[in-house]
C-alpha positions in Angstrom: 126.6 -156.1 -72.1 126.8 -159.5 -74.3 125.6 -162.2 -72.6 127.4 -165.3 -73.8 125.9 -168.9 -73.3 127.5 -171.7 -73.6 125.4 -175.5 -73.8 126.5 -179.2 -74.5 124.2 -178.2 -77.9 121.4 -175.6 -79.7 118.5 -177.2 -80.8 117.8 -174.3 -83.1 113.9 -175.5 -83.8 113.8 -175.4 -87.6 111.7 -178.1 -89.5 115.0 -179.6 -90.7 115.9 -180.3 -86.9 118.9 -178.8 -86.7 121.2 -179.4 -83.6 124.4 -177.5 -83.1 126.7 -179.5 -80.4 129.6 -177.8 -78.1 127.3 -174.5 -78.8 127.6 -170.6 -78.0 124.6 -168.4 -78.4 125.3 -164.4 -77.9 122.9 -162.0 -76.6 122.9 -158.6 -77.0 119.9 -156.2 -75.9 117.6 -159.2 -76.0 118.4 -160.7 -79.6 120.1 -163.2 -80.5 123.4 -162.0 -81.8 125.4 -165.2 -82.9 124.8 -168.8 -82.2 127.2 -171.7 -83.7 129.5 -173.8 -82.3 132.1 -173.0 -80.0 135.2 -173.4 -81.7 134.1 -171.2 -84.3 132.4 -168.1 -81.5 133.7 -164.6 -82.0 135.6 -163.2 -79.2 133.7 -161.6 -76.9 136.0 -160.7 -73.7 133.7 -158.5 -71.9 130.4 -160.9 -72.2 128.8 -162.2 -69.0 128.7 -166.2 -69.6 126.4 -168.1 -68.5 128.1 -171.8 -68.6 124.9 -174.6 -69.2 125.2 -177.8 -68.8 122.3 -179.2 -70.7 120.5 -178.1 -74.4 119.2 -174.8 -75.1 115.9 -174.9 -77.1 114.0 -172.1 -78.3 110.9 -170.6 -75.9 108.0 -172.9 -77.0 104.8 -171.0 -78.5 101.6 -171.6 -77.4 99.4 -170.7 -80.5 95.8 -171.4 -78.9 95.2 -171.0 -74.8 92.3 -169.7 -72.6 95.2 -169.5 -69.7 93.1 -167.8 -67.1 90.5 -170.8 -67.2 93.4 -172.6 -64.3 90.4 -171.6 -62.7 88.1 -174.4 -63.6 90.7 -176.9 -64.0 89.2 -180.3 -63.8 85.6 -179.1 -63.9 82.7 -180.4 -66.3 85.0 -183.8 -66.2 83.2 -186.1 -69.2 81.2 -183.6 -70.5 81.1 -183.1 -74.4 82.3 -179.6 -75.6 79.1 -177.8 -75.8 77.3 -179.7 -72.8 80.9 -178.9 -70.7 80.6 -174.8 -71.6 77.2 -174.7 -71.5 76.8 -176.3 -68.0 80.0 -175.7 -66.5 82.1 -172.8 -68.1 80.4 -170.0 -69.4 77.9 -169.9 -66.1 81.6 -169.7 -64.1 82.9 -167.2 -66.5 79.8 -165.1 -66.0 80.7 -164.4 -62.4 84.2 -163.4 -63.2 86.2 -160.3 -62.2 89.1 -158.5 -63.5 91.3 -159.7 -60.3 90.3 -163.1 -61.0 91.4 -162.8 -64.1 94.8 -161.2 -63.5 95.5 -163.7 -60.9 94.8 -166.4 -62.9 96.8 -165.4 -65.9 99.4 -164.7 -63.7 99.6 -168.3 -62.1 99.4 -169.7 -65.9 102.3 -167.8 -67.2 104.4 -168.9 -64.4 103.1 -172.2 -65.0 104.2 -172.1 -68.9 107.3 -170.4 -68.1 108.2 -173.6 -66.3 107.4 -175.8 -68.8 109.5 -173.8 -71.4 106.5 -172.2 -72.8 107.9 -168.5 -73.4 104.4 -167.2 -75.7 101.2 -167.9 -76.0 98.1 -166.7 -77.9 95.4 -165.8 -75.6 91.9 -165.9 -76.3 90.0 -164.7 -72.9 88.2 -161.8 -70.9 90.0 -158.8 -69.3 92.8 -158.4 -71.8 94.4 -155.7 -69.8 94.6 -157.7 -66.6 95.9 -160.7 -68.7 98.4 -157.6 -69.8 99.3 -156.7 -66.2 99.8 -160.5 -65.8 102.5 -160.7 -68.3 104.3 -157.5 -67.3 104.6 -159.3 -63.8 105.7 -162.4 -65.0 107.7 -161.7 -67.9 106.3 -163.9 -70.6 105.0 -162.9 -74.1 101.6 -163.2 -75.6 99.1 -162.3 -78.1 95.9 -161.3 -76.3 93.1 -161.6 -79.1 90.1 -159.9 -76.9 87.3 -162.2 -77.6 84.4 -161.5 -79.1 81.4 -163.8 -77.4 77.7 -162.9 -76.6 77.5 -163.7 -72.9 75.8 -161.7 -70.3 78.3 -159.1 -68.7 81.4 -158.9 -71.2 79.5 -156.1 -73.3 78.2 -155.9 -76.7 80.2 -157.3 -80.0 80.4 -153.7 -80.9 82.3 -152.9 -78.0 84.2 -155.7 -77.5 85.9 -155.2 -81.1 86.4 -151.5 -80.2 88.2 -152.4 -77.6 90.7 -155.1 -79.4 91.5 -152.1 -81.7 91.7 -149.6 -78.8 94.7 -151.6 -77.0 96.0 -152.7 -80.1 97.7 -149.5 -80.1 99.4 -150.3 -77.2 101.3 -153.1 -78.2 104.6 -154.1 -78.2 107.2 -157.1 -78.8 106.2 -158.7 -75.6 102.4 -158.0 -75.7 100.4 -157.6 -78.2 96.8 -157.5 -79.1 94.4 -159.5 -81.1 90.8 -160.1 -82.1 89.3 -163.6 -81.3 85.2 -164.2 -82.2 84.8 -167.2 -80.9 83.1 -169.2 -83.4 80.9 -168.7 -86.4 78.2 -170.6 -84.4 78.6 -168.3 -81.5 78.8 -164.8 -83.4 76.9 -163.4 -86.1 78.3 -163.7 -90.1 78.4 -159.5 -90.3 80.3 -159.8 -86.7 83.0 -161.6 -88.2 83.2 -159.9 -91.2 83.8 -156.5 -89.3 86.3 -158.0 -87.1 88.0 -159.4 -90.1 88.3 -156.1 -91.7 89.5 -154.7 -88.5 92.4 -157.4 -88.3 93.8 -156.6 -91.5 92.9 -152.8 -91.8 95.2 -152.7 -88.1 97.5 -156.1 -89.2 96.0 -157.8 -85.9 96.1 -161.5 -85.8 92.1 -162.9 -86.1 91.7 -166.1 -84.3 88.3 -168.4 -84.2 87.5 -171.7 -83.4 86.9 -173.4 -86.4 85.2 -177.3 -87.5 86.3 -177.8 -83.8 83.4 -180.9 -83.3 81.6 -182.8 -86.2 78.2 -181.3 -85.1 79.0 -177.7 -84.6 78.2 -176.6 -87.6 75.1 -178.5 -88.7 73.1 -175.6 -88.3 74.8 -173.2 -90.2 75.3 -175.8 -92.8 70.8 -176.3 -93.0 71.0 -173.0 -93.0 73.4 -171.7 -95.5 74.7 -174.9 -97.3 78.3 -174.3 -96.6 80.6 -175.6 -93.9 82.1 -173.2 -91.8 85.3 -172.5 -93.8 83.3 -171.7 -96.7 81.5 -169.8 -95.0 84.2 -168.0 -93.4 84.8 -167.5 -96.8 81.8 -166.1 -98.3 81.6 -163.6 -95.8 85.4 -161.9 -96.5 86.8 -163.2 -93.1 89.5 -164.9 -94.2 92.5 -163.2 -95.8 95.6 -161.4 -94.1 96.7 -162.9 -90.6 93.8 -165.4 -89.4 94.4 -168.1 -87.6 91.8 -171.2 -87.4 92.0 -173.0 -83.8 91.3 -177.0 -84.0 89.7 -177.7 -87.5 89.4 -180.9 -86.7 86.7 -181.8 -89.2 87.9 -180.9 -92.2 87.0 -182.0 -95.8 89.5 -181.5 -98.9 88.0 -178.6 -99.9 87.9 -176.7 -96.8 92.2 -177.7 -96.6 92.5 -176.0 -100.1 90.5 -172.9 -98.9 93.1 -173.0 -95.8 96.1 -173.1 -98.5 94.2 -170.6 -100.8 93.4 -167.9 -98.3 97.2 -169.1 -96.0 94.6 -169.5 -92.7 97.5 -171.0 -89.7 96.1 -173.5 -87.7 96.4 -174.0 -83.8 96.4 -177.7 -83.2 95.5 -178.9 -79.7 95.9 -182.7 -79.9 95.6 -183.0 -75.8 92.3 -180.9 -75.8 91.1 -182.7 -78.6 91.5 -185.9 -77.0 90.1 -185.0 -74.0 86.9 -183.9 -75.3 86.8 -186.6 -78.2 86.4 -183.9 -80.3 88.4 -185.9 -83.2 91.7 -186.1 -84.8 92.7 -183.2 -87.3 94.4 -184.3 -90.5 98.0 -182.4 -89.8 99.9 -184.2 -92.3 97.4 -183.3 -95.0 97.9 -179.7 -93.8 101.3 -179.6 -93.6 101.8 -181.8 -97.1 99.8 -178.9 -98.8 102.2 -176.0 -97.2 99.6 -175.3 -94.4 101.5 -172.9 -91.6 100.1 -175.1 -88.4 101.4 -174.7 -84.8 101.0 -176.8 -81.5 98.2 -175.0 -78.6 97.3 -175.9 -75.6 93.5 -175.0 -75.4 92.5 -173.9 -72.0 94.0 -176.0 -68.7 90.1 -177.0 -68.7 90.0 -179.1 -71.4 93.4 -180.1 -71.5 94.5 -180.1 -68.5 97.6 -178.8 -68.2 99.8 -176.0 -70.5 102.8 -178.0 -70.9 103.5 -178.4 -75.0 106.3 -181.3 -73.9 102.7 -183.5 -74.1 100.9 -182.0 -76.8 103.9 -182.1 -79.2 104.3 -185.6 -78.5 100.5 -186.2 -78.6 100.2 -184.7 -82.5 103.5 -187.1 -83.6 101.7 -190.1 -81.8 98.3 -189.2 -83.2 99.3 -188.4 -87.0 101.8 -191.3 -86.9 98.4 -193.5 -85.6 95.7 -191.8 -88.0 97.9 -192.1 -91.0 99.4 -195.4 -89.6 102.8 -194.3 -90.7 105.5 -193.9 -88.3 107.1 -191.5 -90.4 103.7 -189.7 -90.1 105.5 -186.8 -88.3 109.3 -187.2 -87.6 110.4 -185.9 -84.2 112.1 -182.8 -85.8 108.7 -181.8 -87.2 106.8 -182.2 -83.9 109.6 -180.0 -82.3 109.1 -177.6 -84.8 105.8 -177.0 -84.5 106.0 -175.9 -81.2 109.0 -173.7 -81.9 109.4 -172.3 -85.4 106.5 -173.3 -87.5 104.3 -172.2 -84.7 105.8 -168.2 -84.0 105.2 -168.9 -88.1 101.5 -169.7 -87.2 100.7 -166.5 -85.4 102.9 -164.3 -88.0 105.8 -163.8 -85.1 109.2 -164.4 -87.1 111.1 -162.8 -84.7 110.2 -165.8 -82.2 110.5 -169.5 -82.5 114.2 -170.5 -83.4 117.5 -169.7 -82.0 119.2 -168.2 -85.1 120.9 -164.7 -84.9 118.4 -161.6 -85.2 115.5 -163.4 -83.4 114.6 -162.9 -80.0 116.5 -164.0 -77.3 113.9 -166.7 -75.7 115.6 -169.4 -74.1 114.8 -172.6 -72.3 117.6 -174.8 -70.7 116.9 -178.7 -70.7 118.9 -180.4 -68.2 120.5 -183.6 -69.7 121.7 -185.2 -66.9 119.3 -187.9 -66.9 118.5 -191.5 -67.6 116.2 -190.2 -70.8 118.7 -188.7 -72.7 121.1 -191.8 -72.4 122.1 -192.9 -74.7 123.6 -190.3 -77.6 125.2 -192.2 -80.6 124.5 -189.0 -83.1 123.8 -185.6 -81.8 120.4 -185.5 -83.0 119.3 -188.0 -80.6 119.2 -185.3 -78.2 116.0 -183.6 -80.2 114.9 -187.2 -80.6 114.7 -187.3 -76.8 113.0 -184.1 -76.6 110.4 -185.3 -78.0 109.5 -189.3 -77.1 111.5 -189.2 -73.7 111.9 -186.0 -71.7 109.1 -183.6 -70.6 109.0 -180.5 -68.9 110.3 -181.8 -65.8 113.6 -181.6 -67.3 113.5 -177.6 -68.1 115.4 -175.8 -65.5 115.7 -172.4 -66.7 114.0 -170.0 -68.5 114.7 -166.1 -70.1 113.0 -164.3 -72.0 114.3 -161.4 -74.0 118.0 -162.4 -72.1 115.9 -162.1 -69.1 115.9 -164.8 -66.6 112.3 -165.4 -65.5 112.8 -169.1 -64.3 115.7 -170.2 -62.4 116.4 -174.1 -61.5 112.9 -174.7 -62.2 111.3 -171.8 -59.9 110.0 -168.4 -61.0 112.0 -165.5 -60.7 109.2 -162.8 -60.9 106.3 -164.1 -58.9 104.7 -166.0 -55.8 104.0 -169.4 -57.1 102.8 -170.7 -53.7 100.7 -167.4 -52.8 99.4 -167.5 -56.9 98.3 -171.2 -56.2 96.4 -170.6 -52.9 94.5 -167.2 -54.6 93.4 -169.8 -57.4 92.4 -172.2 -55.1 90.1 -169.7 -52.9 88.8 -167.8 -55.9 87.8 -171.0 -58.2 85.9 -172.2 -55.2 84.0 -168.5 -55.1 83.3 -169.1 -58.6 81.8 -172.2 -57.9 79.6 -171.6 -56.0 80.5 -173.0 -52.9 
């Protein structure tokens, strides 16, 4: 059966900002069928409508998350990136299970789902229990299985068998990955085999890259080459890789980026956090750079809401560049939306236009932040510098409705929040 929505408008989530008002979007077995404005919608006398009274915007995409890490939200507070995993993370994560895992996942998703977050890329232990998470939940992912020398996950070998064992597995809502976690956390020959994997198996390859200034010192004494060169050198760049951070950034590692068309994940709010720096996005967008808005991990964030970090990267260009046309506010909604499902090679995801998938997130408009409206695109304009996640009330997913007047339609949030609570404290030790 259609289902037929109607909305006060589509914000469609293009780079041009595009806002359709008095809109109609058709579903029909999960893809978008037709979306325009109303006066001008086929007839469709047997459709189920749902009537909206707020904006429909396309499921936001998460392009770089470590979701499962609710866990150890808040820990290691003021620690520097390699002090904060060194002291505080990766001794946590080596007392993981699989059922802290799936739990935790499970209480993330929900948690994006709410804030209109409909994909994400995930980077983190267990990928089948992070699986069984989003078959609960109902949300979409890429679950790149990483590949990280620490005591109890295996050895590289096997963790790259594994990304291409359940790769075969996937499917439009989840599929698989391979995620090395650094060049200065896994060997050069490492990432070249998991390279070749990627594109011999067209797997998206995501690695931290240039994340801090110093993180690379050593392989630069060392080799004499910053870590997208060496990347480079060592054949891992090349069919569908995607660079999380690179923060730190010279000109010629951007024109290796636009040579070799690496995506960036840009985490502005983990960036911050960590003063890990400020990466040049309107130099890599001005050279055609495909770049999309993450998260990082609810640890160094805190939270998985990309209302914030799509405001943070307009207010943080705008500030680096001092320009306040820097990034317009169509551009930081796109690069949530469409230019990041770009980012992680999804073009089936990211904008409501007809033949895409039918992830939806209604923004209720009934408030004091939307007000007032001279031009219709003051409503995206609002999106971004006034409203947050507060405002999303629904959510589907493939036509499916996982969020309903801002509660979860598929899981416990209450019971998911006290299992976090009692299993973070296990992991800490106390």
């Amino acid at each position: 059966m259609v289902q037929r929505f109607t909305a006060r408008a589509v914000v469609v989530g293009d780079r041009a900002g595009t806002v359709v008002p008095d809109a109609v979007l058709d579903v029909d077995d999960g893809l978008i069928r037709w979306v325009g404005p109303a006066a001008d919608a086929p007839p469709a006398p047997d459709a189920e409508v749902t009537a909206l009274s707020g904006v429909l915007v396309p499921g936001m995409v998460n392009t770089h998350a470590h979701s499962p890490m609710v866990l150890f939200r808040g820990q290691g507070e003021g620690l520097p990136l390699d002090r904060w995993l060194r002291e505080v993370m990766w001794p946590r994560e080596a007392r993981l299970t699989p059922e802290d895992v799936e739990v935790a996942m499970t209480a993330a998703s929900a948690e994006m789902l709410r804030h209109g977050v409909t994909t994400s890329v995930e980077m983190y232990f267990h990928p089948e229990q992070i699986a069984a998470a989003l078959r609960a939940t109902g949300a979409r992912a890429v679950i790149a299985n990483p590949l990280i020398g620490l005591p109890g996950f295996g050895t590289f070998d096997e963790q790259l068998d594994t990304a291409v064992r359940l790769s075969a597995d996937g499917d439009a809502q989840v599929e698989y990955g391979i995620g090395p976690h650094a060049a200065y956390t896994v060997p050069l020959p490492v990432l070249t085999q998991a390279a070749e994997a990627a594109r011999v198996h067209d797997l998206l390859l995501t690695v931290h890259v240039a994340e801090t200034a110093t993180e690379g010192a050593d392989l630069l004494a060392t080799h004499g080459l910053s870590v997208p060169q060496l990347l480079a050198s060592h054949d891992v760049l090349g069919g569908r890789v995607l660079g999380a951070h690179c923060v730190h950034m010279d000109d010629g590692d951007l024109e290796l980026w636009r040579e070799y068309d690496v995506a960036v994940a840009h985490c502005p709010g983990s960036n911050t956090k960590l003063a890990s720096g400020t990466a040049r996005l309107r130099d890599m967008l001005d050279l055609g750079i495909r770049v999309g808005i993450g998260t990082d991990g609810p640890a160094s964030n805190d939270n998985l809401d990309l209302f914030e970090d799509l405001r943070l990267a307009a207010q943080l260009a705008r500030l680096r560049e001092r320009d306040a046309m820097a990034l317009t506010a169509p551009e930081a909604f796109w690069l949530a939306t469409g230019a990041a499902a770009d980012a992680i090679g999804r073009p089936d995801l990211g904008q409501l236009t007809a033949g895409r998938r039918a992830d939806l997130v209604h923004v209720d408009t009934d408030d004091i932040a939307f007000v007032p409206v001279g031009e219709v695109t003051d409503l995206l304009t609002h999106l971004v510098w006034s409203v947050g996640s507060r405002h999303v009330r629904d959510t589907w997913v493939a036509g499916r409705q996982v969020v309903a007047d801002g509660v979860s339609t598929t899981v416990d949030e209450a019971a998911l929040r006290a299992a976090v609570q009692t299993r973070a404290m296990r992991l800490a030790g106390r």
